[in-house]
C-alpha positions as a Markdown table, in Angstrom:
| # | Residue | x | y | z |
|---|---|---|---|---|
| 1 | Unk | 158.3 | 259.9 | 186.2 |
| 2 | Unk | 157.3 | 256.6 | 187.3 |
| 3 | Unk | 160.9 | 255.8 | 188.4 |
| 4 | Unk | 161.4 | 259.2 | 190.5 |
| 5 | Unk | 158.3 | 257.6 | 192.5 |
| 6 | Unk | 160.0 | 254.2 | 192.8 |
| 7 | Unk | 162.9 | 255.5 | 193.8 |
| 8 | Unk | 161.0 | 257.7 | 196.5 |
| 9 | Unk | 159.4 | 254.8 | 197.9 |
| 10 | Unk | 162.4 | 251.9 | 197.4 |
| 11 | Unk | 163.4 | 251.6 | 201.3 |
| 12 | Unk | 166.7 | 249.6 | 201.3 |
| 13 | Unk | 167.6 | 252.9 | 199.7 |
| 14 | Unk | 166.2 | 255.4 | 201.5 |
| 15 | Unk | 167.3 | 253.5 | 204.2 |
| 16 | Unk | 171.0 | 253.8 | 203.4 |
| 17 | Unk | 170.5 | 257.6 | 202.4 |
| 18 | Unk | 169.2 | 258.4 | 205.7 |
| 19 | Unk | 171.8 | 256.4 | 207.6 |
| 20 | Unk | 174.6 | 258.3 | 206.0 |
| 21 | Unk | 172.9 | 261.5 | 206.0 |
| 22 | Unk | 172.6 | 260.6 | 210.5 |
| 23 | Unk | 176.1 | 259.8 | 210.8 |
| 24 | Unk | 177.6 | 262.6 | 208.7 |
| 25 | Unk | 175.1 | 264.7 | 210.8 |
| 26 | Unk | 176.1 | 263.8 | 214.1 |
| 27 | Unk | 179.8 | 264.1 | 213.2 |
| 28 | Unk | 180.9 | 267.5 | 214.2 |
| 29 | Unk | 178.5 | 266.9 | 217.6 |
| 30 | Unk | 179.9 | 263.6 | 218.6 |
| 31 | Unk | 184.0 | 265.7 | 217.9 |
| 32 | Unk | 182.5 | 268.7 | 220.2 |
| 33 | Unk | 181.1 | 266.2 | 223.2 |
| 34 | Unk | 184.8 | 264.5 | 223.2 |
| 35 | Unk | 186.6 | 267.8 | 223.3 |
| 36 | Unk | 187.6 | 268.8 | 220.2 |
| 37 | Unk | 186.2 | 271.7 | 218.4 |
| 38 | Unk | 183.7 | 272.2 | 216.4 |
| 39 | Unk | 184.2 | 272.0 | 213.2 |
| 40 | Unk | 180.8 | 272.0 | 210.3 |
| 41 | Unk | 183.2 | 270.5 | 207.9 |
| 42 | Unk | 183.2 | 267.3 | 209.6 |
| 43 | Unk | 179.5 | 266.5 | 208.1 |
| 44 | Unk | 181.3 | 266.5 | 204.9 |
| 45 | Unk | 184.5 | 264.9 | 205.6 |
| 46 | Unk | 185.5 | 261.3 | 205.9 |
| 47 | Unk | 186.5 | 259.2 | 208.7 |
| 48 | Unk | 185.2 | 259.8 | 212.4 |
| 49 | Unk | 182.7 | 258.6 | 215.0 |
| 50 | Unk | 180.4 | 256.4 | 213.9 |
| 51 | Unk | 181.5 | 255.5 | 210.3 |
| 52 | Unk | 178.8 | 256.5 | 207.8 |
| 53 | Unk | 180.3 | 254.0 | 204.9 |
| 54 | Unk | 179.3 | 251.3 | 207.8 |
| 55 | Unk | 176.3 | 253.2 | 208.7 |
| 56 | Unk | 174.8 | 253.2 | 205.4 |
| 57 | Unk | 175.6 | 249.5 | 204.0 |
| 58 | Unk | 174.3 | 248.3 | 206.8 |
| 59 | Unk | 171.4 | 250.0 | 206.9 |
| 60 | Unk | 171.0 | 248.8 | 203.1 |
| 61 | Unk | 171.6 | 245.5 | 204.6 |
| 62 | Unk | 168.8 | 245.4 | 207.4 |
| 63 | Unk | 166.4 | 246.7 | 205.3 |
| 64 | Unk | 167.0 | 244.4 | 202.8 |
| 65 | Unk | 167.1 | 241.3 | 205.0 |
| 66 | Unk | 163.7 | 242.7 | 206.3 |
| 67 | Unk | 161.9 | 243.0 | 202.8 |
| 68 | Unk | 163.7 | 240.1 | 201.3 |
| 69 | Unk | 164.6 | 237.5 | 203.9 |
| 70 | Unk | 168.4 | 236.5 | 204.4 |
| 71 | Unk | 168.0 | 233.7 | 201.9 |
| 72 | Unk | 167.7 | 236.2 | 199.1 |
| 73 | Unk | 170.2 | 236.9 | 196.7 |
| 74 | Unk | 169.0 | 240.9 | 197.4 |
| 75 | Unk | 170.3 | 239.9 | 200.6 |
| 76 | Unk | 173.4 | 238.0 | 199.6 |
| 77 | Unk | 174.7 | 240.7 | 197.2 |
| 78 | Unk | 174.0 | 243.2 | 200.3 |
| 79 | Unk | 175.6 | 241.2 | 202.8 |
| 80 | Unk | 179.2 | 240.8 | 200.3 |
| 81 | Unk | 179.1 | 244.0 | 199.6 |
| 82 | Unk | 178.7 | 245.4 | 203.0 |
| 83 | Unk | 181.4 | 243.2 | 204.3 |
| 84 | Unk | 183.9 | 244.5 | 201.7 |
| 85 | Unk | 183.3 | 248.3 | 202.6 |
| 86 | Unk | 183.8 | 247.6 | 206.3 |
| 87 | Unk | 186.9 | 246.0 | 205.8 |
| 88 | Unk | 187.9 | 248.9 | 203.3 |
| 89 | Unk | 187.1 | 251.5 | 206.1 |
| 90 | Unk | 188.7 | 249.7 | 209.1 |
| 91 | Unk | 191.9 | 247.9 | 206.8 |
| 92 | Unk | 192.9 | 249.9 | 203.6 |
| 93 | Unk | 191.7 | 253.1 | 204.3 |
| 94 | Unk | 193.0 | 253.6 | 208.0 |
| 95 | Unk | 196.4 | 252.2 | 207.1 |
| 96 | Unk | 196.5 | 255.2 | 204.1 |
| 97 | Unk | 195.9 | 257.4 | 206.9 |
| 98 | Unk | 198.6 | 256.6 | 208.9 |
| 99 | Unk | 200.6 | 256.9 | 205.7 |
| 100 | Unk | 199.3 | 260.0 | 205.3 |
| 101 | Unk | 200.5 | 261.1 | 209.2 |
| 102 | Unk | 204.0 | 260.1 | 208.0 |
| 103 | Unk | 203.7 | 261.9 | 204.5 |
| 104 | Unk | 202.6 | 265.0 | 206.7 |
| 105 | Unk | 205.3 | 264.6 | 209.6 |
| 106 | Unk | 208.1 | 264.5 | 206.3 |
| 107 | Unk | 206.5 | 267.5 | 205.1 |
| 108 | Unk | 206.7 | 269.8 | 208.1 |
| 109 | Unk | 210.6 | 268.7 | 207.8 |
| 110 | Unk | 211.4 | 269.6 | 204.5 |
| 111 | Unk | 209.6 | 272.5 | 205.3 |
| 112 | Unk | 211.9 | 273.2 | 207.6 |
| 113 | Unk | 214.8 | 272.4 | 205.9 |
| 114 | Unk | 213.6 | 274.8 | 203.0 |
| 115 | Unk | 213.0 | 277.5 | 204.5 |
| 116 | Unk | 213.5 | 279.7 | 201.5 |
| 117 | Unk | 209.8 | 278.3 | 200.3 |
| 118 | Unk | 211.1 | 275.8 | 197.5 |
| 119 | Unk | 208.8 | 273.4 | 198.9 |
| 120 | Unk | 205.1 | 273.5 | 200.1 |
| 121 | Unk | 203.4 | 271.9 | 202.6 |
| 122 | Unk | 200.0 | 270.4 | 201.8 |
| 123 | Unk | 198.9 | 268.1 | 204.2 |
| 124 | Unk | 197.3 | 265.1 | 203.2 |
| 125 | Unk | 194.1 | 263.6 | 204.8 |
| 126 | Unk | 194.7 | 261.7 | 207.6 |
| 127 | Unk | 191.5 | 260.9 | 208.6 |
| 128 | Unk | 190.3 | 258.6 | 205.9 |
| 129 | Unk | 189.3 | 255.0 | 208.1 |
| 130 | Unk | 188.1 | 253.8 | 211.0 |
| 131 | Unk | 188.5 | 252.6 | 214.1 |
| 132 | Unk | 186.7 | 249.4 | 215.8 |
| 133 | Unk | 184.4 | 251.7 | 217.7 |
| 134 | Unk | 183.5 | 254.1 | 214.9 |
| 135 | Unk | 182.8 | 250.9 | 212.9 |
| 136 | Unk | 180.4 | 249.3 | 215.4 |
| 137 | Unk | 179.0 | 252.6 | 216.6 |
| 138 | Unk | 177.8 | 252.6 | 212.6 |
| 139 | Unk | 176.6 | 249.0 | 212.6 |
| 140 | Unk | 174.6 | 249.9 | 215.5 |
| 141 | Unk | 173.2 | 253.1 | 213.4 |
| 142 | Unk | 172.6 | 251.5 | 210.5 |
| 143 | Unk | 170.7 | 248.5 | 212.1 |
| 144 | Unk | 168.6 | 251.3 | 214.0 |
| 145 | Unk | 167.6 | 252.7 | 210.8 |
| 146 | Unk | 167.6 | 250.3 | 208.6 |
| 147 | Unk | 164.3 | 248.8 | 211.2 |
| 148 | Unk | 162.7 | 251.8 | 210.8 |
| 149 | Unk | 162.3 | 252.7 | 207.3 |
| 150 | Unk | 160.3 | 250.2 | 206.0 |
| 151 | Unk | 157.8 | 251.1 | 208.4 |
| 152 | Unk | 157.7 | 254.5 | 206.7 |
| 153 | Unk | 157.9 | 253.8 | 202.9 |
């Protein structure tokens, strides 16, 4: 039981739990103040404004820097890892999204050209990274909260 209770209490984590849990949240509002529809499944789904992988490793990070110092290896280990995840959702994962756009747009055409239902369409996810913006807009988040949460655990 003892570690449930550490767990509770450990705020780099809490931190970064309540970062991503904010920026999945605010998802499908953010889509529905720019125009587009709302759509619940956004809170699930990856990619969009503000990025919650950036959200919540940053938060991680903050909080740690903030318990630990910057000269910790807590912090160190944070910091690497925090980095690596931003350049996955900005580099890797946005360019297999644009794949993805492709993979779709050849799909709709041999859809087309099969019209006798040999093949089926099933579109790929072409939301997967993110775009400067979305990326800051979770630095910013994650900063915000990881401040916060040590004050409360």
């Amino acid at each position: 039981m003892s570690n449930t209770n550490n767990l509770l209490m450990n705020a780099p984590f809490l931190s970064a739990f309540f970062a991503c849990l904010i920026a999945q949240f605010i998802k499908p509002i953010i889509s529905l103040i720019v125009g587009e529809k709302f759509d619940i499944k956004r809170a699930v789904s990856t990619g969009g404004m503000p990025s919650s992988h950036t959200a919540t490793v940053i938060a991680l990070t903050t909080t740690i820097a903030i318990q630990y110092g910057i000269g910790s290896t807590y912090f160190a280990i944070s910091a690497v890892f925090g980095t690596i995840v931003i350049h996955d959702a900005m580099g890797i994962r946005k360019e297999a999204g644009k794949q993805a756009e492709l993979m779709n747009e050849w799909s709709r055409l041999f859809t087309e050209i099969h019209e006798e239902g040999q093949f089926t369409q099933a579109n790929l996810k072409t939301m997967l990274g993110h775009s400067f913006s979305q990326v800051f807009f979770g630095i910013i988040l994650g900063i915000v909260v990881g401040i916060i949460t040590p004050y409360f655990f």
